[in-house]
N, CA, C and O atoms as a Maestro MAE file, in Angstrom:
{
 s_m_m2io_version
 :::
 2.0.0
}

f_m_ct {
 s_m_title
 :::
 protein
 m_atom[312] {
  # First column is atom index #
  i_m_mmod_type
  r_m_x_coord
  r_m_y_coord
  r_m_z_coord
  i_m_residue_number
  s_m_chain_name
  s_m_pdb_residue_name
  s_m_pdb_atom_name
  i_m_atomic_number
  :::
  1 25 -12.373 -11.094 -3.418 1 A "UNK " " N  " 7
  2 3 -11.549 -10.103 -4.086 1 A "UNK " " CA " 6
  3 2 -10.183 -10.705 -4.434 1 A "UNK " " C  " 6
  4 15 -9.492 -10.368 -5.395 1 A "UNK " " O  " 8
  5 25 -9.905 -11.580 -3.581 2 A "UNK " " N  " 7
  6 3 -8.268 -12.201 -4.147 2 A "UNK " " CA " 6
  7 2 -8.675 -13.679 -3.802 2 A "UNK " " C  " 6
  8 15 -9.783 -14.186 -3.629 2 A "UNK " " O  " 8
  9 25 -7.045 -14.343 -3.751 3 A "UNK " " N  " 7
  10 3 -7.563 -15.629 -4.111 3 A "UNK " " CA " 6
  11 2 -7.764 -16.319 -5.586 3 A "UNK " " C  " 6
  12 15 -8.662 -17.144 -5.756 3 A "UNK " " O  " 8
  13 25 -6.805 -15.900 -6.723 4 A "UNK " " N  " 7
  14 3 -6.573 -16.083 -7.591 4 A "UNK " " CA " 6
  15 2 -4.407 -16.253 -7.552 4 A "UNK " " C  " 6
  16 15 -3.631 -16.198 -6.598 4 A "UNK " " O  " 8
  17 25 -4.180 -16.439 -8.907 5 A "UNK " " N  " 7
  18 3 -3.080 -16.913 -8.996 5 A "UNK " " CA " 6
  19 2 -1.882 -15.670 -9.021 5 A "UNK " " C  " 6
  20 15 -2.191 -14.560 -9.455 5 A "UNK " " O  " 8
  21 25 -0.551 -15.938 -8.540 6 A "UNK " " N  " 7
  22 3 -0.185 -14.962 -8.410 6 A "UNK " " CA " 6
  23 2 0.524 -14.690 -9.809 6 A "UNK " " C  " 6
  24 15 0.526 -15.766 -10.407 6 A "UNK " " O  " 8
  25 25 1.332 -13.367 -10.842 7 A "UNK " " N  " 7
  26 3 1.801 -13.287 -11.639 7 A "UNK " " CA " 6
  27 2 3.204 -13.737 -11.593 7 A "UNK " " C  " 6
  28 15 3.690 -13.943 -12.705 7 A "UNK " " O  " 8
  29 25 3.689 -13.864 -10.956 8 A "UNK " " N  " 7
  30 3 5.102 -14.097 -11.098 8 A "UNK " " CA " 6
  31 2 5.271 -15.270 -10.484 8 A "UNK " " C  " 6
  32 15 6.453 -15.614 -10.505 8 A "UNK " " O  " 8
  33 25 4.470 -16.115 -9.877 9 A "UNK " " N  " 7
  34 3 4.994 -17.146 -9.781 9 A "UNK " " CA " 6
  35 2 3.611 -18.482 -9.631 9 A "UNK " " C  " 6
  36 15 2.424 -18.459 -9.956 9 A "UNK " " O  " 8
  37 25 4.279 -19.294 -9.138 10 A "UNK " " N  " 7
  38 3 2.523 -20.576 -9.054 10 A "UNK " " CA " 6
  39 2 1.487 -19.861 -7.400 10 A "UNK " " C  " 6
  40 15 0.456 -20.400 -6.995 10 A "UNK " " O  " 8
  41 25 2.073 -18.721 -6.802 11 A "UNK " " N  " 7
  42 3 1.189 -19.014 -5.236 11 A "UNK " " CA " 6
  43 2 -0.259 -18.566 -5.621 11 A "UNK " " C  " 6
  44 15 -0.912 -18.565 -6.665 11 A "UNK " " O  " 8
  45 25 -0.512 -18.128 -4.126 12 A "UNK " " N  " 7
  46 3 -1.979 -17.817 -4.659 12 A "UNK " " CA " 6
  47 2 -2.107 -16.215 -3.704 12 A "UNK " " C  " 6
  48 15 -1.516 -16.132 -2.628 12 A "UNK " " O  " 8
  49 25 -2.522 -15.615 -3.979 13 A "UNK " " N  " 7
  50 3 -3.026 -14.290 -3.277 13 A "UNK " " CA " 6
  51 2 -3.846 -14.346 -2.319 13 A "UNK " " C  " 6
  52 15 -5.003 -14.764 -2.354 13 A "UNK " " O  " 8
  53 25 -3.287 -13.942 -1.476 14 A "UNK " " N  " 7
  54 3 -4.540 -13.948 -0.254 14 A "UNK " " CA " 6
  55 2 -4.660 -12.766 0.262 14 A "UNK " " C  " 6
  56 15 -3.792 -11.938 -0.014 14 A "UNK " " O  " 8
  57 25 -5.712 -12.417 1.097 15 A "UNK " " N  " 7
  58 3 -5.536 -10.398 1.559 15 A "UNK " " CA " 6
  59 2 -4.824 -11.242 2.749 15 A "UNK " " C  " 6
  60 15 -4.720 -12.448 2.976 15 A "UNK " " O  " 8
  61 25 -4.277 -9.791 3.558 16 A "UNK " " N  " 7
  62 3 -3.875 -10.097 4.565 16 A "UNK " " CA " 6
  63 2 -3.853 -8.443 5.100 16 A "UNK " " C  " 6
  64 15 -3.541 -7.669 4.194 16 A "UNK " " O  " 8
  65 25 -4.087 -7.908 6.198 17 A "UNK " " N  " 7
  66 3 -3.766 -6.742 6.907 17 A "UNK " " CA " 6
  67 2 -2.612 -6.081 7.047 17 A "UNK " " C  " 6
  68 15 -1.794 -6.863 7.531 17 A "UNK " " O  " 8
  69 25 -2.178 -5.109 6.875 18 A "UNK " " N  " 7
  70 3 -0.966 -4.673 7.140 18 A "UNK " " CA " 6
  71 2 -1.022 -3.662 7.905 18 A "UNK " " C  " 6
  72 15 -2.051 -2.998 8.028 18 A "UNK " " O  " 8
  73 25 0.202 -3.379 8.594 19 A "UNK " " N  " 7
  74 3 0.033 -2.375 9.649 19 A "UNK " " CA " 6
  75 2 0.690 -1.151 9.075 19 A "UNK " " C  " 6
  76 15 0.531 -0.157 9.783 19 A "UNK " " O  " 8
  77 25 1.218 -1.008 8.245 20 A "UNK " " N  " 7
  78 3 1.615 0.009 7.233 20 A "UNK " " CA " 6
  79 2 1.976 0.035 5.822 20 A "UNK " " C  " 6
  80 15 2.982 -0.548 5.416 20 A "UNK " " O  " 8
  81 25 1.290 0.610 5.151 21 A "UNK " " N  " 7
  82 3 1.858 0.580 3.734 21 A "UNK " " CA " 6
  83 2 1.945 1.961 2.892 21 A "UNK " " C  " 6
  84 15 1.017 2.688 2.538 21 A "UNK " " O  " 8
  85 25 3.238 2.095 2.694 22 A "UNK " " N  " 7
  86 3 3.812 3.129 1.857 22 A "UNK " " CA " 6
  87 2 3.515 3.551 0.818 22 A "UNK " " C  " 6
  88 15 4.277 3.031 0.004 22 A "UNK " " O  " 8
  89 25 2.561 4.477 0.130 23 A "UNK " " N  " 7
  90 3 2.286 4.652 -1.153 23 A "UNK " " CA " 6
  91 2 3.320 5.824 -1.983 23 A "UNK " " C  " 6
  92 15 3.459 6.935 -1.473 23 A "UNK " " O  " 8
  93 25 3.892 5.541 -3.047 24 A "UNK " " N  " 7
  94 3 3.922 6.830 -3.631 24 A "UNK " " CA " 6
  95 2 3.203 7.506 -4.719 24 A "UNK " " C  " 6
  96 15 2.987 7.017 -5.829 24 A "UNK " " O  " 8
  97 25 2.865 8.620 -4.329 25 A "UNK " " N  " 7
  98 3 2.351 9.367 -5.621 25 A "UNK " " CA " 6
  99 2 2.754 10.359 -6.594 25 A "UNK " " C  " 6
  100 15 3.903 10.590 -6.218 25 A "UNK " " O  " 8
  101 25 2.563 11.046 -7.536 26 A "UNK " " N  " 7
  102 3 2.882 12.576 -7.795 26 A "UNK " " CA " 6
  103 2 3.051 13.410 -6.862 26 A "UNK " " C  " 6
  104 15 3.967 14.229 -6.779 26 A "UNK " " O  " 8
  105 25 2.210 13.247 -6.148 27 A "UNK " " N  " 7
  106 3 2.355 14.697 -5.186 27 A "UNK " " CA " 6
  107 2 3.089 14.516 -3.622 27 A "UNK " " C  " 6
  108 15 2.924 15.172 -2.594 27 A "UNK " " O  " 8
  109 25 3.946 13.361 -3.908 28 A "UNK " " N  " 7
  110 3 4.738 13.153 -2.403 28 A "UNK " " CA " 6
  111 2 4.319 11.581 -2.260 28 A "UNK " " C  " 6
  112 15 4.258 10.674 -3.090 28 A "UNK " " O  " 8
  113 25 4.131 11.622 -1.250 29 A "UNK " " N  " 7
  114 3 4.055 10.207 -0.250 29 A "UNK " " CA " 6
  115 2 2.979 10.191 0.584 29 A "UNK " " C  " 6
  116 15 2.344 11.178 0.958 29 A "UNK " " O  " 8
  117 25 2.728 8.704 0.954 30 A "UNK " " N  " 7
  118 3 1.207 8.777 2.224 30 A "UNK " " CA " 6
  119 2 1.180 7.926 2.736 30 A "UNK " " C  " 6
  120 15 1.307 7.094 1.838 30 A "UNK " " O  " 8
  121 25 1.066 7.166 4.035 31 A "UNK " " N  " 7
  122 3 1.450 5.708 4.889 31 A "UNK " " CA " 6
  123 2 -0.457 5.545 5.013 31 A "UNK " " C  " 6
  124 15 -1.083 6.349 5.703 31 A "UNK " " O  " 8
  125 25 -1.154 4.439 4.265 32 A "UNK " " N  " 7
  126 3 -1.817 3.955 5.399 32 A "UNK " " CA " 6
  127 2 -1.535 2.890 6.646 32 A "UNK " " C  " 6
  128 15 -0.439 2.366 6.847 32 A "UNK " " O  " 8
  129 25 -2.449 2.720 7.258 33 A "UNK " " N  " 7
  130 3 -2.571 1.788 8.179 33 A "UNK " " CA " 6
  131 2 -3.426 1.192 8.449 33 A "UNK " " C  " 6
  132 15 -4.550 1.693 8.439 33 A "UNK " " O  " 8
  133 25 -3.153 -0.464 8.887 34 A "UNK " " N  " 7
  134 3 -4.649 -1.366 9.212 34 A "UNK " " CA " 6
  135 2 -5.361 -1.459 7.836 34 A "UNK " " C  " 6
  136 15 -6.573 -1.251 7.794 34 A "UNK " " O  " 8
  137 25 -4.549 -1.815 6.509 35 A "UNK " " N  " 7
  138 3 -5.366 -1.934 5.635 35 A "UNK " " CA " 6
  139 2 -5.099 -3.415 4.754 35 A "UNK " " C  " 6
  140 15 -3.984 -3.813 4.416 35 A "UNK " " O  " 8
  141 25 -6.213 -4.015 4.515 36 A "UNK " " N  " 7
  142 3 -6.028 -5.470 3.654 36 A "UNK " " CA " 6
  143 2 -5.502 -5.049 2.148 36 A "UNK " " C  " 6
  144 15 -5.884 -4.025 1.581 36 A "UNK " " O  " 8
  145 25 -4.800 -5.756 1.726 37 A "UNK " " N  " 7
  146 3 -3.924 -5.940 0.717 37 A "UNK " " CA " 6
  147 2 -3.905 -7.238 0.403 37 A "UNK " " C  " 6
  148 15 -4.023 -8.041 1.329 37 A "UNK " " O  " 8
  149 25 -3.763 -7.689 -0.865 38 A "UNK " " N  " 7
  150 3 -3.246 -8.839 -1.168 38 A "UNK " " CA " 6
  151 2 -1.834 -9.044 -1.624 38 A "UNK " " C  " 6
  152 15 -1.104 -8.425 -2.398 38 A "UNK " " O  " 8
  153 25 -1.648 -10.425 -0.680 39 A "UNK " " N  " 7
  154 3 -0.017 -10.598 -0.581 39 A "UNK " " CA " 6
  155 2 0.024 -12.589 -1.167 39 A "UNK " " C  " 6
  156 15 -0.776 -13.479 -0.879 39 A "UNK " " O  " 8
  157 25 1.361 -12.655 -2.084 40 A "UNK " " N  " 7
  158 3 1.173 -13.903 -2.603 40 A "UNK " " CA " 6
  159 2 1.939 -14.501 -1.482 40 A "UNK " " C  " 6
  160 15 2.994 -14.071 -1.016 40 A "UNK " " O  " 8
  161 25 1.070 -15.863 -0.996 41 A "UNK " " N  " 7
  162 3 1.991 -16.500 -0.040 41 A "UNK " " CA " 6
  163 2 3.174 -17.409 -0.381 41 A "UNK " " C  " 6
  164 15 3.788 -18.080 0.449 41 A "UNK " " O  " 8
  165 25 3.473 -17.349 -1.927 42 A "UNK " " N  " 7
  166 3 4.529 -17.747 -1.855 42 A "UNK " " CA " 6
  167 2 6.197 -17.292 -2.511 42 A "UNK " " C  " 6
  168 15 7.309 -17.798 -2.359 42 A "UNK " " O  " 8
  169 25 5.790 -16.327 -3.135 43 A "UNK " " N  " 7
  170 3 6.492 -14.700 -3.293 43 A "UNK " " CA " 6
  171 2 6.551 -13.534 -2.597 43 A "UNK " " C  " 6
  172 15 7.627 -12.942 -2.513 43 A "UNK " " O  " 8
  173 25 5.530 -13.094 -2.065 44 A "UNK " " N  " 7
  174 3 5.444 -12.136 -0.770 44 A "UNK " " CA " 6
  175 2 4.868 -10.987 -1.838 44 A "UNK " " C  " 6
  176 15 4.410 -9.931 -1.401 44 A "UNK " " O  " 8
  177 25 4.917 -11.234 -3.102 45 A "UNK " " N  " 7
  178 3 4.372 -10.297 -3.594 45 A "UNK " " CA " 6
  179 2 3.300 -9.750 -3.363 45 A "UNK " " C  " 6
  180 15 2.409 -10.431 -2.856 45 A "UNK " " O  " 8
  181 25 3.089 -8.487 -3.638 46 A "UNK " " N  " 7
  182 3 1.912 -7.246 -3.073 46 A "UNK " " CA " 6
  183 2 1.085 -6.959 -4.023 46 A "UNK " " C  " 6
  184 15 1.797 -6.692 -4.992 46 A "UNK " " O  " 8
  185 25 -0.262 -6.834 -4.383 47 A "UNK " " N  " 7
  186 3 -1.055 -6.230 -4.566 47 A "UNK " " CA " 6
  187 2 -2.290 -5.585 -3.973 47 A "UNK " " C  " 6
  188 15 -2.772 -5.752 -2.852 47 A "UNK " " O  " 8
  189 25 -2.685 -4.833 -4.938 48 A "UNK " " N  " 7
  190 3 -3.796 -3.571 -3.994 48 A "UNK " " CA " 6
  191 2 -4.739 -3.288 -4.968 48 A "UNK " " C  " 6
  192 15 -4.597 -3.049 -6.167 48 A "UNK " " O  " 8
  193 25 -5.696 -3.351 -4.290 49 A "UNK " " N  " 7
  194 3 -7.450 -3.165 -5.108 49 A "UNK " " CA " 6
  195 2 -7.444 -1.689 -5.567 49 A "UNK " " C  " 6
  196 15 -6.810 -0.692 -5.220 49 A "UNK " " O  " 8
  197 25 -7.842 -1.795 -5.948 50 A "UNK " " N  " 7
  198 3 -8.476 -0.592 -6.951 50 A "UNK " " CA " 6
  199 2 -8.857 0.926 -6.047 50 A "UNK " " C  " 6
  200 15 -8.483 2.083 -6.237 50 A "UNK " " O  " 8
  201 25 -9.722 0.342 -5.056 51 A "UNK " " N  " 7
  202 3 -10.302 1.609 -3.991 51 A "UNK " " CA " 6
  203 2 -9.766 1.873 -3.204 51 A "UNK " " C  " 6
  204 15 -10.150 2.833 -2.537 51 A "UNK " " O  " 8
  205 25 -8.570 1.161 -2.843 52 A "UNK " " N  " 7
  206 3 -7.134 1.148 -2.671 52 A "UNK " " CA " 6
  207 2 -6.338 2.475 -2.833 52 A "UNK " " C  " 6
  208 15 -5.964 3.325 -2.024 52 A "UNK " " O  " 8
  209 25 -6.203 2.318 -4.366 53 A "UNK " " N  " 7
  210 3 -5.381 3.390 -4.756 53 A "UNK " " CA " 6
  211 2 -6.374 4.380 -5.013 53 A "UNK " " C  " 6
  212 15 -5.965 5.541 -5.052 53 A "UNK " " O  " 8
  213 25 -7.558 4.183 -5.191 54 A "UNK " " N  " 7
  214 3 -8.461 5.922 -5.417 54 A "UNK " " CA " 6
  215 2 -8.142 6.596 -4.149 54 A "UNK " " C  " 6
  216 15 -7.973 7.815 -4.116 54 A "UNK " " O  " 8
  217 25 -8.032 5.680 -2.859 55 A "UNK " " N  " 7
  218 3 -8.392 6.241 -1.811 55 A "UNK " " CA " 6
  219 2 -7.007 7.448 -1.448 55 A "UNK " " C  " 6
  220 15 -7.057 8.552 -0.906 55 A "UNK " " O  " 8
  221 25 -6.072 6.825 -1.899 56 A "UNK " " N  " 7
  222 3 -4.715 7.151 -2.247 56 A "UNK " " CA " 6
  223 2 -4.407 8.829 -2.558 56 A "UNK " " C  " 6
  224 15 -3.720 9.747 -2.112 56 A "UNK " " O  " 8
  225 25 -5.344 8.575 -3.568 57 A "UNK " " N  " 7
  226 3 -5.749 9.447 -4.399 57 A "UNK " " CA " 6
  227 2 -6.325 10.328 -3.811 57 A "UNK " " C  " 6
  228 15 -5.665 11.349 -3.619 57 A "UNK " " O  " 8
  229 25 -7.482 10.298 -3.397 58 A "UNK " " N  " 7
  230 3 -7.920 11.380 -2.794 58 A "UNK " " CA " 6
  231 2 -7.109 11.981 -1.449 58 A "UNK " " C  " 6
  232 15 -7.133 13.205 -1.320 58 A "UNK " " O  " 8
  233 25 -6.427 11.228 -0.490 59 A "UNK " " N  " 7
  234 3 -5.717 11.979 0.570 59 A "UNK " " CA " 6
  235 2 -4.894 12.710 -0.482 59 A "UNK " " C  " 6
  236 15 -5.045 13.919 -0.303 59 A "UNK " " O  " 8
  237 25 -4.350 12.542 -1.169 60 A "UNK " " N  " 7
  238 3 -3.138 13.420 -2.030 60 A "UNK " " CA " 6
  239 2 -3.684 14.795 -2.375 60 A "UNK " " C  " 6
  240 15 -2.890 15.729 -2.259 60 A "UNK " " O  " 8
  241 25 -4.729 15.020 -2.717 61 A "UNK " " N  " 7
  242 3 -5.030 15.730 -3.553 61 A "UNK " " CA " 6
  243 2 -5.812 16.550 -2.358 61 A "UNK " " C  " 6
  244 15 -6.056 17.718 -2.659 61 A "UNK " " O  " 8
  245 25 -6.205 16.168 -1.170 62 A "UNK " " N  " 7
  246 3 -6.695 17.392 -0.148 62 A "UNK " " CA " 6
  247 2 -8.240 17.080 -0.126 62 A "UNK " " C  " 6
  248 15 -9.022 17.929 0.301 62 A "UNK " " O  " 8
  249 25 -8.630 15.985 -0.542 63 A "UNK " " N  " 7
  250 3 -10.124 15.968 -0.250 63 A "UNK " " CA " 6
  251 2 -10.176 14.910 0.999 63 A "UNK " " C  " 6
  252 15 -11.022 14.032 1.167 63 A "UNK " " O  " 8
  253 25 -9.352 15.136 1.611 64 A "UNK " " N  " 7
  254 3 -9.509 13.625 2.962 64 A "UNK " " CA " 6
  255 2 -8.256 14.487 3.866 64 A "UNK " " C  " 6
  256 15 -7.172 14.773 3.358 64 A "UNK " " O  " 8
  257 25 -8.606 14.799 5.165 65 A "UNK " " N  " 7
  258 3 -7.600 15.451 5.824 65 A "UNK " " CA " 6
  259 2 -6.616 14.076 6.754 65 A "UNK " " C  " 6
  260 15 -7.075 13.306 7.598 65 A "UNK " " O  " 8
  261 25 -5.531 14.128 6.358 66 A "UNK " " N  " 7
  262 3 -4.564 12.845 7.804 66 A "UNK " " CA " 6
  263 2 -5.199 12.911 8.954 66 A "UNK " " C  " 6
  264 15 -5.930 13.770 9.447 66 A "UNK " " O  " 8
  265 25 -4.688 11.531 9.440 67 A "UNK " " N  " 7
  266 3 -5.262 11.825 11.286 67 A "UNK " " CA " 6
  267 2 -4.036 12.638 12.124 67 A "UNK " " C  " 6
  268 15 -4.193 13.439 13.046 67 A "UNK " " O  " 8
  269 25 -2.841 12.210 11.552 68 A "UNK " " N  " 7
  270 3 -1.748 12.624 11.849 68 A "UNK " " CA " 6
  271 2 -0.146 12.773 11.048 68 A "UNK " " C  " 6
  272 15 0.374 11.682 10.813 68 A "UNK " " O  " 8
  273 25 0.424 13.650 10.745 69 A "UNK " " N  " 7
  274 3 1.694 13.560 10.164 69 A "UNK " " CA " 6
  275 2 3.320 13.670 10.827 69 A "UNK " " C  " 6
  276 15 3.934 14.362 11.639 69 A "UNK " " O  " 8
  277 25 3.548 12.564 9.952 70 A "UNK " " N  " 7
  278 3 4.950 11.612 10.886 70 A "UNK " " CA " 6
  279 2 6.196 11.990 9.916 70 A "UNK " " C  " 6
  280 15 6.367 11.493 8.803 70 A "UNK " " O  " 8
  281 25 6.965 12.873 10.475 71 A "UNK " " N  " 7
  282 3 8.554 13.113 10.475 71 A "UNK " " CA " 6
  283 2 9.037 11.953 10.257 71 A "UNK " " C  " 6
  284 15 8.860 10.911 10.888 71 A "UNK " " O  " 8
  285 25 9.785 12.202 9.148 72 A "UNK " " N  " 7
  286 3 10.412 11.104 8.719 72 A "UNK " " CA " 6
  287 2 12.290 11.290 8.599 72 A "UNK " " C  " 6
  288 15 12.636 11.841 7.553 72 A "UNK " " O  " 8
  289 25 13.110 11.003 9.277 73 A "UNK " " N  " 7
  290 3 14.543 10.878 8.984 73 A "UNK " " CA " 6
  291 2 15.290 10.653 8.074 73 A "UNK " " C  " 6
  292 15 15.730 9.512 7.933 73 A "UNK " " O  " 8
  293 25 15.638 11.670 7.213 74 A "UNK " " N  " 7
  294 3 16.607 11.370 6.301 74 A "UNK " " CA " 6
  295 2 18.470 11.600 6.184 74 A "UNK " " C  " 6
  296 15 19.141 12.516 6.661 74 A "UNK " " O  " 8
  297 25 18.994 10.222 5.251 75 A "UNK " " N  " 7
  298 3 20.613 10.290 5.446 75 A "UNK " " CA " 6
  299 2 20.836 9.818 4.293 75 A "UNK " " C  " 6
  300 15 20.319 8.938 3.605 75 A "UNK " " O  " 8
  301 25 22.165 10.931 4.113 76 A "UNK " " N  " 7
  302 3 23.101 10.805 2.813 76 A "UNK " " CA " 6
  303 2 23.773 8.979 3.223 76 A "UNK " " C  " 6
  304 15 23.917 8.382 4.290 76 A "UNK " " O  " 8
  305 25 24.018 8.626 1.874 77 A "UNK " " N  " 7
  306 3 24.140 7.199 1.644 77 A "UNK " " CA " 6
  307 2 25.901 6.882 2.520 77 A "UNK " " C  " 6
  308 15 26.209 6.109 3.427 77 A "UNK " " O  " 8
  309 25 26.530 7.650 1.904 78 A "UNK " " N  " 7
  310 3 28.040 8.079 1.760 78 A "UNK " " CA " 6
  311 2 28.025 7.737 3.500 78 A "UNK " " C  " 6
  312 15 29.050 7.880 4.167 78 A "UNK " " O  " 8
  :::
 }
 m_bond[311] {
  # First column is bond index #
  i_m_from
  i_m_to
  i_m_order
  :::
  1 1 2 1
  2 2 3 1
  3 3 4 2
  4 3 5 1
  5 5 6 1
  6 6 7 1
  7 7 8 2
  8 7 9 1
  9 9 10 1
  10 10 11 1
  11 11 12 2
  12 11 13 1
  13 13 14 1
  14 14 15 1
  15 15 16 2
  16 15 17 1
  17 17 18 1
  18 18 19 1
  19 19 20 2
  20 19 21 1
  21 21 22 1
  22 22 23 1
  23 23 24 2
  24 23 25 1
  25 25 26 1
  26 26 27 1
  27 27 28 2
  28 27 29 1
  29 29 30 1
  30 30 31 1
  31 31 32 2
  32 31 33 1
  33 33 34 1
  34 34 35 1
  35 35 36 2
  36 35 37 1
  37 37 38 1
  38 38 39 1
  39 39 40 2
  40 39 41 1
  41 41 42 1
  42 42 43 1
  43 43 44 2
  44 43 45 1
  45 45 46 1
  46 46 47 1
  47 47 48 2
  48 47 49 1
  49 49 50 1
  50 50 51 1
  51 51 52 2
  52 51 53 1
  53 53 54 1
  54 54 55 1
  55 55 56 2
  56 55 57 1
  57 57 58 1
  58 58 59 1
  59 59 60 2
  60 59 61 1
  61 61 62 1
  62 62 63 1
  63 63 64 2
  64 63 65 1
  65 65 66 1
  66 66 67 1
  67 67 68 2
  68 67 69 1
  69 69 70 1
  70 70 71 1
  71 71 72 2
  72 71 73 1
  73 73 74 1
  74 74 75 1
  75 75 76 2
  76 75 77 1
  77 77 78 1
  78 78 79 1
  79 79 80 2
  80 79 81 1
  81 81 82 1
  82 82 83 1
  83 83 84 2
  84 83 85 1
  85 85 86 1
  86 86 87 1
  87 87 88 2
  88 87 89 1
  89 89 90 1
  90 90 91 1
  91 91 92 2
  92 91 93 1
  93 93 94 1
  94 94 95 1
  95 95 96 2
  96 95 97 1
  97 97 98 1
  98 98 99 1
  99 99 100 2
  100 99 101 1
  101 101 102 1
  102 102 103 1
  103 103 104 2
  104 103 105 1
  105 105 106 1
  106 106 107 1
  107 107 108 2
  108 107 109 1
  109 109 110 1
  110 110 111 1
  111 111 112 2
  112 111 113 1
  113 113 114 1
  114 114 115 1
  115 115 116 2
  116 115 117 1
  117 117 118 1
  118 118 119 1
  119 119 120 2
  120 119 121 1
  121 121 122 1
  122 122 123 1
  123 123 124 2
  124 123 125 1
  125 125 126 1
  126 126 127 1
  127 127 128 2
  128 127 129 1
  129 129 130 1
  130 130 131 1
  131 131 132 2
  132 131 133 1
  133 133 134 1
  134 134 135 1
  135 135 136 2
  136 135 137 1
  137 137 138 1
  138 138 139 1
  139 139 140 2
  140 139 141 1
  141 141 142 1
  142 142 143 1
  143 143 144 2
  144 143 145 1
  145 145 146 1
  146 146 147 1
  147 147 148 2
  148 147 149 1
  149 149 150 1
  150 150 151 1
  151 151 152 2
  152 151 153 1
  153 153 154 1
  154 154 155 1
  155 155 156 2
  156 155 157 1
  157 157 158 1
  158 158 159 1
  159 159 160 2
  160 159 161 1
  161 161 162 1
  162 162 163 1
  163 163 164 2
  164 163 165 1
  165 165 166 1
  166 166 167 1
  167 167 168 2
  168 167 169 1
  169 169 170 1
  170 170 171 1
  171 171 172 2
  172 171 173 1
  173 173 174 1
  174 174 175 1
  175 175 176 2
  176 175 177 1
  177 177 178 1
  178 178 179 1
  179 179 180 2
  180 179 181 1
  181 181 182 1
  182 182 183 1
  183 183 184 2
  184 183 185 1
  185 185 186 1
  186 186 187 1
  187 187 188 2
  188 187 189 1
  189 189 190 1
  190 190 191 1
  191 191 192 2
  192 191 193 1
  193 193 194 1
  194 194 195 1
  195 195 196 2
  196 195 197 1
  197 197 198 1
  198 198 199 1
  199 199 200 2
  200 199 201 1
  201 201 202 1
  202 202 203 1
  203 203 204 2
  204 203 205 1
  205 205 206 1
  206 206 207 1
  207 207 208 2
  208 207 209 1
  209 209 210 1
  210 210 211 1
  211 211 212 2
  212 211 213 1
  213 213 214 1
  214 214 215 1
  215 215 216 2
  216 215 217 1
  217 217 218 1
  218 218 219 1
  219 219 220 2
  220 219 221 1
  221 221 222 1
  222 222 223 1
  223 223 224 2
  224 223 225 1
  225 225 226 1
  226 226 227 1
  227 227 228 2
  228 227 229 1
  229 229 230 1
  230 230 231 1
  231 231 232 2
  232 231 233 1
  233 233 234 1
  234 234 235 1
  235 235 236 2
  236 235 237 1
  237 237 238 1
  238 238 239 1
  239 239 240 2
  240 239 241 1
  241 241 242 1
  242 242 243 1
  243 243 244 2
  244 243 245 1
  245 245 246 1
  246 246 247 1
  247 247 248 2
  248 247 249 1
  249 249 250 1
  250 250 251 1
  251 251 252 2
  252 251 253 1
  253 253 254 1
  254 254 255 1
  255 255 256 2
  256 255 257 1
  257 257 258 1
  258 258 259 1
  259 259 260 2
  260 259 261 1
  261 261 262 1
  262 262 263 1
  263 263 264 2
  264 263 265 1
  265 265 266 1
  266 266 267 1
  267 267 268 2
  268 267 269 1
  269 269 270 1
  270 270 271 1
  271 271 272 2
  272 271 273 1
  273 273 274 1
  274 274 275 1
  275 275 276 2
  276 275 277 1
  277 277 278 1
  278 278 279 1
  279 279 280 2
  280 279 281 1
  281 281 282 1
  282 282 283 1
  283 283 284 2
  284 283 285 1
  285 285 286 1
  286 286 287 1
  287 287 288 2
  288 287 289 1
  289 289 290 1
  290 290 291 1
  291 291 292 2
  292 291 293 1
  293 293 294 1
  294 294 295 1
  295 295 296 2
  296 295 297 1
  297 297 298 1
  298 298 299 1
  299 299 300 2
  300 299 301 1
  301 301 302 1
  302 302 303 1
  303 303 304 2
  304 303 305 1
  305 305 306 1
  306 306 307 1
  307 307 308 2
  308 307 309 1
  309 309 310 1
  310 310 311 1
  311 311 312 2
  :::
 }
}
């Protein structure tokens, strides 16, 4: 699935696991976890497969229930 060249620069893509990754969508926000991604090892740049983002997709939209939802802290910049 990866393992091709990266766009922005000469590395190469490799998956690698992550222990969280932040999606945004239309309808808010969604953290998975424990999921392979491809990351360029020599940009750090990110990409994500396709079933990836369907999957995305479907928690958003209510056809996939969370295991759990995490409070998140927010602060004015100022």
């Amino acid at each position: 699935m990866y393992g091709y060249q990266c766009e922005y620069c000469d590395g190469i893509v490799q998956e690698r696991v992550v222990a969280q990754e932040v999606f945004r969508h239309r309808l808010g926000f969604v953290i998975l976890e424990h999921m392979p991604i491809g990351v360029c090892n020599k940009c750090g740049y990110r990409y994500y497969h396709a079933s990836l983002l369907h999957r995305v997709e479907e928690i958003m939209v209510k056809k996939r229930s969370p295991e759990r939802v995490e409070s998140v802290p927010v602060f004015a910049f100022a």
